[in-house]
VODONU-746633 format. One line per field, with one value per residue (C-alpha): residue in three letters; x, y, z. Coordinates in steps of 0.02 Angstrom, whole numbers. Example, Ala and Ser with C-alpha at 12.3 -4.5 7.8 and 13.67 -1.06 7.14 Angstrom:
REM residues 2
residuo: [ALA/SER]
x: [615/684]
y: [-225/-53]
z: [390/357]
//
This chain:
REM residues 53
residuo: [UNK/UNK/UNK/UNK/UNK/UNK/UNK/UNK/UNK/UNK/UNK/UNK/UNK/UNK/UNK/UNK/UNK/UNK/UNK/UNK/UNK/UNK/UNK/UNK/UNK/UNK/UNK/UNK/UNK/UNK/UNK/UNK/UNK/UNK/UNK/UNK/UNK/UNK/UNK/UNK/UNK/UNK/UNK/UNK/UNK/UNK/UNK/UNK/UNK/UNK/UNK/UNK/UNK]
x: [-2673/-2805/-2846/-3017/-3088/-3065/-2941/-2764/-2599/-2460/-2276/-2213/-2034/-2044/-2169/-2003/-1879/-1983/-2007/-1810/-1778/-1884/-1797/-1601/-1716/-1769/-1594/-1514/-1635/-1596/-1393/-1278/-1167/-1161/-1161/-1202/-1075/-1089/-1088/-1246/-1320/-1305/-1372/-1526/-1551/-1539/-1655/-1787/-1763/-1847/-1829/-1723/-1819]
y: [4170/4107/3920/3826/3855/4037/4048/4153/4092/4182/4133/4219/4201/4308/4430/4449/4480/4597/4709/4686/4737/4889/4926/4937/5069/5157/5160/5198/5348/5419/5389/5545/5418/5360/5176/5092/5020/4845/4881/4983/4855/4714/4843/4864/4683/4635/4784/4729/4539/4543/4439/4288/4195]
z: [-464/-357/-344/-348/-205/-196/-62/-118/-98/-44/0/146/117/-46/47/147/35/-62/78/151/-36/3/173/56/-72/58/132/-7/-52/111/112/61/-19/-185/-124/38/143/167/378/330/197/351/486/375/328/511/575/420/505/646/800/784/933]
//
């Protein structure tokens, strides 16, 4: 949706957890297991993060 004016919106926080959703896919695509361990769900989640500073 774009409002008068012509300038978009977006919200940054879901832009974030769309693509940290996309990080576990891609994990998951890639693991030999059928599920991923919660040690490897955190270790992408945290990677995905970014700095915390």
């Amino acid at each position: 949706m774009t409002p008068a004016g012509g300038a978009t919106v977006q919200d940054y926080v879901a832009l974030a957890e769309i693509e940290l959703c996309g990080e576990l896919i891609i994990a998951a695509s890639a693991a030999h297991e059928d599920r991923l361990s919660q040690d490897r769900i955190d270790e992408v989640l945290l990677a995905g993060s970014g700095p915390t500073a």
